[in-house]
C-alpha positions as CSV (number, residue, x, y, z in Angstrom):
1,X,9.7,91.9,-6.1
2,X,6.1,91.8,-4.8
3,X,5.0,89.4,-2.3
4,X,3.1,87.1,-4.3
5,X,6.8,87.0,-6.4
6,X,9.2,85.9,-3.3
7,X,6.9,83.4,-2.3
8,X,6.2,81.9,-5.7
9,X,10.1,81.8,-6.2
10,X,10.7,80.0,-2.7
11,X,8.2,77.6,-2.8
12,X,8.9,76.4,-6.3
13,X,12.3,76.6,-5.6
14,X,12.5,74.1,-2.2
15,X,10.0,72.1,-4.2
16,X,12.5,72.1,-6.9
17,X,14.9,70.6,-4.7
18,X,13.1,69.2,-1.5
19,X,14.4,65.2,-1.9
20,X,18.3,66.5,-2.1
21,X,18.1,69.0,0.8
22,X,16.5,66.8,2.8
23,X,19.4,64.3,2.4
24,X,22.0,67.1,2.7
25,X,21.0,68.3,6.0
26,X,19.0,65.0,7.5
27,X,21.9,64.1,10.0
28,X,22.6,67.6,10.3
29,X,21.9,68.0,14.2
30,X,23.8,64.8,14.8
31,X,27.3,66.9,14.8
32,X,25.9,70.0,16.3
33,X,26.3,70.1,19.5
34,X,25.8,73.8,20.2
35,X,22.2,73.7,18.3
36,X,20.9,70.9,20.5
37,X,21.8,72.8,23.1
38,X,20.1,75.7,22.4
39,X,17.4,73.6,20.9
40,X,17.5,71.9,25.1
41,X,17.0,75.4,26.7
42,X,14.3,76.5,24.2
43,X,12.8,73.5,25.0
44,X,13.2,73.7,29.0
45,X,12.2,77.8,29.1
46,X,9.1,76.4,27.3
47,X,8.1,73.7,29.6
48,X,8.8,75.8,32.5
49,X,6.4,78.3,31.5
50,X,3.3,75.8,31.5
51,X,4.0,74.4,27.6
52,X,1.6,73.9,25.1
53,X,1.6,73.7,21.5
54,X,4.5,74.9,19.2
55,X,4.5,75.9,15.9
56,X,8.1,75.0,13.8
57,X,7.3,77.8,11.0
58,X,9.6,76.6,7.8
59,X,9.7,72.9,8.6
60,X,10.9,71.7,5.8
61,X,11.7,68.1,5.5
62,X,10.9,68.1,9.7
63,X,14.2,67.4,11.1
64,X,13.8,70.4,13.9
65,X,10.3,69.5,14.6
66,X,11.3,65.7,15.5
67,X,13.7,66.6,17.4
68,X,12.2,69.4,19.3
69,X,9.5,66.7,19.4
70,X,11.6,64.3,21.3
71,X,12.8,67.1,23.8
72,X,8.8,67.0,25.4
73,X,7.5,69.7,23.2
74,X,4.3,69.7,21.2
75,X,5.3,70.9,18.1
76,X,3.9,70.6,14.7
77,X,5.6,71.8,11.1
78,X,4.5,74.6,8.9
79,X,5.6,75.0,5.3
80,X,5.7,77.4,2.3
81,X,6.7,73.8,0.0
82,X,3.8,71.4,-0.7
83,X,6.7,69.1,-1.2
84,X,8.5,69.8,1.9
85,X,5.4,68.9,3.8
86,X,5.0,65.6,1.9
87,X,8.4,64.6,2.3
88,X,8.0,65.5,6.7
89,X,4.8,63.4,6.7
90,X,6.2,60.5,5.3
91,X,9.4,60.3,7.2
92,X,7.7,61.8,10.4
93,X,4.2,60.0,10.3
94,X,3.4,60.7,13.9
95,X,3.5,64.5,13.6
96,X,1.7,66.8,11.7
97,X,2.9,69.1,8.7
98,X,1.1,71.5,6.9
99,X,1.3,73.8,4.3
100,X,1.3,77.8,5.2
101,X,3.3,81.2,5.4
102,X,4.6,83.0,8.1
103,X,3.2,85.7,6.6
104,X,-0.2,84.6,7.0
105,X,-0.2,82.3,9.5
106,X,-3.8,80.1,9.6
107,X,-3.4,79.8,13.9
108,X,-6.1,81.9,16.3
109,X,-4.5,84.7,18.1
110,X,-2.7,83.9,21.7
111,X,-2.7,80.0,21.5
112,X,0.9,79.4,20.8
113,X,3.6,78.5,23.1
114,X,6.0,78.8,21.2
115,X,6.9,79.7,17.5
116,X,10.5,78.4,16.0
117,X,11.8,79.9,12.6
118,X,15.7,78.0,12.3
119,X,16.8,79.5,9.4
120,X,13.4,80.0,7.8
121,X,13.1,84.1,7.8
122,X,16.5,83.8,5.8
123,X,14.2,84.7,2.5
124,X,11.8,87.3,3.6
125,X,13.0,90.7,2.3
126,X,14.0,93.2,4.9
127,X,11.0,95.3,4.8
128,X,8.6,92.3,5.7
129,X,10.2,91.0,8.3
130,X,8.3,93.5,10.5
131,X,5.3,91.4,9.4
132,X,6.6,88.3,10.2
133,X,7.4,89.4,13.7
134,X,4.2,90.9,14.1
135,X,2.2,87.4,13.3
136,X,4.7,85.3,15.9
137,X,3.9,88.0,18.4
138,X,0.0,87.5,17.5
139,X,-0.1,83.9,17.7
140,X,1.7,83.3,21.0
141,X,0.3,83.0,24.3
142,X,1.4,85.8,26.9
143,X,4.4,84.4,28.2
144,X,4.8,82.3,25.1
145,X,8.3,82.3,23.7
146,X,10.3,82.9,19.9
147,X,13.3,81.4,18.8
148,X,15.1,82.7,15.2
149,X,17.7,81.5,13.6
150,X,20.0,82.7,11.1
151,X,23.2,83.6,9.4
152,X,25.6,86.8,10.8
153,X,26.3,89.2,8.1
154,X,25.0,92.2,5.8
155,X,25.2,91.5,2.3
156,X,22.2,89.0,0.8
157,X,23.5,86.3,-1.4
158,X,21.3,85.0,-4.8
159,X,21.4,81.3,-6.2
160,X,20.1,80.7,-9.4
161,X,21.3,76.8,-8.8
162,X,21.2,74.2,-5.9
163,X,22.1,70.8,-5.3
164,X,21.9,70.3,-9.2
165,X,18.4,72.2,-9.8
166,X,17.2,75.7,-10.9
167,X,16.5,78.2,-8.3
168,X,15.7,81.6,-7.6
169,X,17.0,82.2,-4.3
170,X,18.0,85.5,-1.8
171,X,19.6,84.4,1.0
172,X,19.5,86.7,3.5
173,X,21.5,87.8,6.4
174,X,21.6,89.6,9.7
175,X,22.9,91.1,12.4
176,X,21.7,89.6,15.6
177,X,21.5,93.8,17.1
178,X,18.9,94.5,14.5
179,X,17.0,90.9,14.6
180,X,16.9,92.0,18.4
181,X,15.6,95.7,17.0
182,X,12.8,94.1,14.7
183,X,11.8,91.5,17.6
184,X,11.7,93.7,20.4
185,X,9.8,96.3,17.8
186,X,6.7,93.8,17.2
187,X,6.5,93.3,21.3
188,X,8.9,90.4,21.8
189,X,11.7,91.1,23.8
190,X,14.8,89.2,23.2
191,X,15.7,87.1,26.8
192,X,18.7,85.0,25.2
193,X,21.1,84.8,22.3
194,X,24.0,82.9,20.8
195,X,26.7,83.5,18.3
196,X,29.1,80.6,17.2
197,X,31.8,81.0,14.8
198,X,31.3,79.0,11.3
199,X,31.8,75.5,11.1
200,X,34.5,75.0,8.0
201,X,31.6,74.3,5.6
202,X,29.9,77.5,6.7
203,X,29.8,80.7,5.4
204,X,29.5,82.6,8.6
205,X,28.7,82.8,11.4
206,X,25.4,81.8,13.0
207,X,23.5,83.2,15.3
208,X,19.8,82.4,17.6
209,X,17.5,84.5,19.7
210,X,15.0,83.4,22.3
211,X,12.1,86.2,22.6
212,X,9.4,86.3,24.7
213,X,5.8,87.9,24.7
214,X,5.9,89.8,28.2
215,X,3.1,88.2,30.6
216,X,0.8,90.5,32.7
217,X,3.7,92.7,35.4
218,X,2.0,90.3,38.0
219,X,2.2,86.8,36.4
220,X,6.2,88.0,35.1
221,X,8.0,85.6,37.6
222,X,10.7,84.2,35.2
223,X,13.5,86.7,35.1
224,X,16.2,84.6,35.5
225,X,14.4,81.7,33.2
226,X,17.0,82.8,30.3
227,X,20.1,81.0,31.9
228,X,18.1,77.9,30.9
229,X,20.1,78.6,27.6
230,X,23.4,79.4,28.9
231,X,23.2,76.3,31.7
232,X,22.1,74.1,28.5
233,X,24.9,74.9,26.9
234,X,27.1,74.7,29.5
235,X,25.9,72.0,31.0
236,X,27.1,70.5,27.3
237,X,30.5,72.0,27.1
238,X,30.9,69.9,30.4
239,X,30.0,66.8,29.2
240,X,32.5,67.0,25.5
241,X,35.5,67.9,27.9
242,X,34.6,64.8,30.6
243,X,34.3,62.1,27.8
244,X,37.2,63.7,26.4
245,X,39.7,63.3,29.6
């Protein structure tokens, strides 16, 4: 499948079926606990290191980008699906959503501070995800952070129907080991990363990483700025089991 094919086949297909996803998955982050969490110590690693804006690459309907949003980040969506981005802007009118590839991406080099795919490389075929990686590492500041999400496992899975409509879908999955591989490859080290077992609606299981674009030896004076994750998440763990006693 060339490029031009995969992309065609993605964007027509969450076109296809933007208005039923987007109520499938709108409360979504309400009963995850674990992804706010990580969402929290993206959010705080970012802040920490001076902020500045971040791009949420695979919007969709803009339910990450809100809420990253409403964690102090300045975050905007991007999104393969004309409809997608219609459907953000009108339920999230005071950010902005536009259309765009990860492959491509239309941003100057070394502005970013940070570039979030959740579950949005899960349809780039293996041998471009090089490319992908490549582009977040040009668009990020030094010092400027990556967080990917994804589905644990090795074999792809096709749908030719979703949610009652005709698609042409690969969904991909990884091992976090080689996601570390392909990051670290394109120059962005991985500093954090999770793996939960699957909710009982789930497949598998899930997995993040937080990379970063190494700053200058000089200016490098976050090494322990990863247990932002880990004390995010703990800090959350804490909480369930006190309103629980």
């Amino acid at each position: 499948m060339t490029e031009a094919d995969f992309l065609h086949s993605t964007r027509a297909s969450y076109d296809a079926m933007a208005i039923d996803y987007d109520e499938r998955f709108r409360d979504e982050l309400a009963a995850q606990p674990l992804e706010r969490a990580v969402f929290a110590g993206f959010a705080e690693l970012v802040r920490n290191a001076g902020g500045g804006p971040v791009a949420d690459v695979g919007s969709g309907p803009g339910r990450v980008t809100a809420h990253l949003n409403g964690l102090g980040l300045s975050v905007y969506g991007i999104d393969l699906s004309p409809r997608m981005v219609e459907l953000a802007r009108r339920e999230h009118p005071g950010l902005r959503f536009e259309e765009g590839s990860m492959l491509a991406l239309d941003i100057p080099d070394g502005t970013l501070a940070a570039v979030v795919a959740w579950y949005s490389t899960i349809h780039i075929p293996q041998e471009r995800l090089p490319d992908v990686f490549a582009e977040f590492h040009r668009v990020l500041k030094p010092g400027g952070y990556a967080l990917v999400g994804f589905q644990v496992g090795d074999e792809p899975k096709a749908y030719t129907e979703a949610f009652g409509h005709q698609v042409s879908l690969t969904f991909r999955r990884w091992q976090p080991g080689r996601i570390a591989e392909l990051l670290a490859a394109a120059g962005l080290p991985v500093r954090a990363r999770t793996v939960r077992e699957p909710e009982r609606w789930e497949p598998t299981p899930q997995a993040s990483l937080i990379a970063r674009k190494p700053l200058p030896p000089a200016d490098d004076q976050t090494a322990d700025g990863e247990t932002a994750v880990g004390q995010a998440a703990e800090n959350q763990a804490a909480g369930s089991r006190a309103a629980g006693s």
